[in-house]
PLY file of the C-alpha trace (Angstrom):
ply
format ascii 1.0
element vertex 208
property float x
property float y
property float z
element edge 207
property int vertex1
property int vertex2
end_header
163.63 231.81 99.45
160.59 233.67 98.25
157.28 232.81 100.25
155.50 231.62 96.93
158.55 229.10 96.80
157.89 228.04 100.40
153.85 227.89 99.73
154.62 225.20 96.65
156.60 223.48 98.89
154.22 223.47 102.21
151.19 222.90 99.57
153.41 219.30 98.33
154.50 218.50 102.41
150.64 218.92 103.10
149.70 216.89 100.32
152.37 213.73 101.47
151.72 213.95 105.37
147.86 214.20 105.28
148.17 211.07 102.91
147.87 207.45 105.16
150.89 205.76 105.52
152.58 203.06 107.33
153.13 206.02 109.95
149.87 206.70 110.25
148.84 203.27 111.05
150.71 201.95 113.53
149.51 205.77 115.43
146.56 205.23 114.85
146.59 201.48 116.12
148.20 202.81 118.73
146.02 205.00 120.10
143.32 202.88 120.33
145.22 199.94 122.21
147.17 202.37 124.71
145.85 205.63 124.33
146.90 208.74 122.90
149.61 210.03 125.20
151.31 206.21 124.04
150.41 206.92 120.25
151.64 210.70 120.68
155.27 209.11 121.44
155.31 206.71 118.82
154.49 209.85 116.63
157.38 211.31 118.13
159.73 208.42 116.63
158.50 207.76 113.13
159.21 212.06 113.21
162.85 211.55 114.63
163.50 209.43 112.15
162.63 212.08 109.42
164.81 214.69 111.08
167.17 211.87 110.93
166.98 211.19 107.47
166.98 215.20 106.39
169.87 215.43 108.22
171.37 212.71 106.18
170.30 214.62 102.95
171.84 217.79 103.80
175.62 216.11 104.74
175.16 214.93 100.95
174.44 211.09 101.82
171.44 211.28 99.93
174.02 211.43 96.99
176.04 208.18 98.69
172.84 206.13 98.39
171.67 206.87 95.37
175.45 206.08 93.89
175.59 203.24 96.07
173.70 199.88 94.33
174.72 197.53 97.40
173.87 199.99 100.13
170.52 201.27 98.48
169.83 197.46 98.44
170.54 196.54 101.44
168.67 199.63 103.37
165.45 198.67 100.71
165.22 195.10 101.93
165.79 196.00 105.25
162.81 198.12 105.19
160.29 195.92 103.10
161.14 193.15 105.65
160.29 195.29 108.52
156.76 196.98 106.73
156.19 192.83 105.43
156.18 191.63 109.37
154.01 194.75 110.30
151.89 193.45 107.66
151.31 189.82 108.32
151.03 190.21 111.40
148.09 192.96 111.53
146.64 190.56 109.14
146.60 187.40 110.91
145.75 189.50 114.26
142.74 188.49 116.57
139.66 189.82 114.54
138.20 191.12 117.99
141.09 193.82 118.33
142.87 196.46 116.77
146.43 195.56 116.92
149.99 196.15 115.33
152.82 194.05 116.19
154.28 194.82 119.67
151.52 196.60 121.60
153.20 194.41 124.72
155.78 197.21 124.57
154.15 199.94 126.44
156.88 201.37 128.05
158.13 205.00 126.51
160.88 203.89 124.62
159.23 200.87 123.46
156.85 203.15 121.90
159.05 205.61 120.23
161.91 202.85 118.75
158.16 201.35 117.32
157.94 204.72 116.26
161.31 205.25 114.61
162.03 201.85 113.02
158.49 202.38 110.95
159.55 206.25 110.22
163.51 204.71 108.82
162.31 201.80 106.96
162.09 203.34 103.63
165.56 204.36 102.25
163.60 205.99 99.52
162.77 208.87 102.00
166.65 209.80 101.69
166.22 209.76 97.81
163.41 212.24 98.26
164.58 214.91 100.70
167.98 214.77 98.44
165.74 215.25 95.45
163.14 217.49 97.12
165.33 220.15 99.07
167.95 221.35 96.31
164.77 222.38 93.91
163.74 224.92 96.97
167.59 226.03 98.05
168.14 229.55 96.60
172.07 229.10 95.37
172.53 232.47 96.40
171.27 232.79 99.38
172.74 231.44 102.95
171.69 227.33 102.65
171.58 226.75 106.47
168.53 228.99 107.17
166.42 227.56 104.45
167.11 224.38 104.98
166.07 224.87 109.08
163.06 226.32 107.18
161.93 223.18 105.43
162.79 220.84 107.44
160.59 222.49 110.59
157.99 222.72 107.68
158.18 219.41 107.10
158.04 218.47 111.14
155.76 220.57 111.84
153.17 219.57 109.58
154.06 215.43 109.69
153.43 215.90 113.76
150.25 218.08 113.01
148.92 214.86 110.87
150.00 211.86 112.88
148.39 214.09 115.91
145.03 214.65 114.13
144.92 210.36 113.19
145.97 210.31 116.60
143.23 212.06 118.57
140.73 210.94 116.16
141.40 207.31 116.94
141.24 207.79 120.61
137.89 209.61 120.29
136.68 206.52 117.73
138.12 203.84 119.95
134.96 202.36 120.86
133.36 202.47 117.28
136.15 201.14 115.73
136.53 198.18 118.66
133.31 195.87 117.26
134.79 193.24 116.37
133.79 193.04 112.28
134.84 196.80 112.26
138.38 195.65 114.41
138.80 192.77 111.86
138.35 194.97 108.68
140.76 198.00 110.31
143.29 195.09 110.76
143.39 193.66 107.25
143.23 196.82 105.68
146.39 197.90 107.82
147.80 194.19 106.61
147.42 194.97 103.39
148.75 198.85 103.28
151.74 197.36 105.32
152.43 194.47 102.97
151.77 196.57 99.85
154.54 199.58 100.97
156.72 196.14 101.80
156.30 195.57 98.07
156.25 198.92 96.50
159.67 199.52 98.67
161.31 195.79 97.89
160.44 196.85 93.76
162.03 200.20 93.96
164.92 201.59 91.85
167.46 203.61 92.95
166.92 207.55 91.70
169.78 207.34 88.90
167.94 203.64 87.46
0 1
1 2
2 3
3 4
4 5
5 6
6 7
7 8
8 9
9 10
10 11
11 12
12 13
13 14
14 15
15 16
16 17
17 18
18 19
19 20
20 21
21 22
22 23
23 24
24 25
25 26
26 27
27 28
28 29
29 30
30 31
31 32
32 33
33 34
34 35
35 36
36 37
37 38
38 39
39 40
40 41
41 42
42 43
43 44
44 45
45 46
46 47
47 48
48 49
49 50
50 51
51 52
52 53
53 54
54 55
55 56
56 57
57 58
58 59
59 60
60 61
61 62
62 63
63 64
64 65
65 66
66 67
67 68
68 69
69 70
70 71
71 72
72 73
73 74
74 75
75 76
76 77
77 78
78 79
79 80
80 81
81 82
82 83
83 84
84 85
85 86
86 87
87 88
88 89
89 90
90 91
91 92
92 93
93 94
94 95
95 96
96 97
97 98
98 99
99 100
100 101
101 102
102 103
103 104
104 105
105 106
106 107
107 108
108 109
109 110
110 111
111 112
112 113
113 114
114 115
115 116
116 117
117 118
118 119
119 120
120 121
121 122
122 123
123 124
124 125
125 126
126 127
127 128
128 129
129 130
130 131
131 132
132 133
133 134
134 135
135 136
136 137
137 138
138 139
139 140
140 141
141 142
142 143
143 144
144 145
145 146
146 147
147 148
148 149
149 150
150 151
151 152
152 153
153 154
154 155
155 156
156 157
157 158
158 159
159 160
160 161
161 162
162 163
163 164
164 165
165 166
166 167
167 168
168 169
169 170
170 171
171 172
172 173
173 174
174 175
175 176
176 177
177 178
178 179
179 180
180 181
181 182
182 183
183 184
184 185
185 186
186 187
187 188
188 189
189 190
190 191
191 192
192 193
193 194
194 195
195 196
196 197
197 198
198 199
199 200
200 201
201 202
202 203
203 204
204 205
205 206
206 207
């Protein structure tokens, strides 16, 4: 792999983990309910499930579920239920607190399941690193090594974002605490949880 290869690809990682995301949310709630150490090892999960899913990629079951209608369908609505309850449930939360569903589990692997169920609940991700990896694979070349390359690209960079939302929340806690700032934070986290819910429950599979 050339290093202008690998800078198009960091440049396009960049671009998707700096973007807010259902990830980034429930951190960032986190964080200001428990702290950042808590919020840190929720960041921790949402990664493992990345690794999880690039590891899934490079077996070839990225192939599996975009061939597969049923499971692809199954693994969507899975997902858009989960992101859906995150949603409703920010929204409907006490307008005097920031909150995400299950802040009562504080404990560390509380905290890091929260973590990975958010980072797993879009199959799509699957789609993607199948899709995205094989444009950046030199045929040529050993695949192992660039693979390990992107993918701790990819880690690196989605822990160096979650971490930055992370500390920044912790330092903002008390700004973002008033209750008519706590009450807009919530339903705007509602709403980006319900809309992924619905972007992911109207998805097609990558052959549709």
């Amino acid at each position: 792999m050339t290093l202008s290869a690998w800078l198009v690809y960091a440049l396009a990682v960049l671009v998707l983990t700096v973007t807010p995301g259902p990830s980034v949310l429930v951190c960032v709630s986190t964080s200001i309910n428990l702290g950042a150490r808590s919020a840190l090892i929720t960041a921790f999960g949402s990664t493992a499930a990345i690794v999880c899913i690039m590891g899934l990629s490079a077996l070839g079951l990225g192939a599996t579920l975009a061939a597969s209608e049923t499971l692809f369908t199954v693994l969507k609505w899975v997902g858009a239920g989960y992101l859906l309850y995150l949603g409703v449930a920010s929204i409907i939360s006490a307008d005097r607190d920031i909150t995400v569903p299950e802040t009562t589990q504080t404990t560390s692997k509380g905290l890091f399941v929260r973590g990975l169920l958010v980072g797993a609940s879009n199959p799509k991700a699957l789609l993607f690193f199948g899709a995205l990896f094989p444009q950046f694979i030199v045929p040529g070349q050993p695949h192992l090594p660039q693979f390990v390359l992107l993918g701790v690209t990819f880690v690196f960079l989605e822990l160096f974002w979650l971490g930055v939302y992370t500390l920044f929340a912790a330092k903002a806690k008390s700004w973002l605490q008033q209750p008519r700032r706590a009450r807009l934070f919530n339903r705007t986290t509602g709403v980006v949880f319900v809309l992924a819910a619905g972007l992911l429950a109207n998805s097609k599979r990558a052959d549709a």
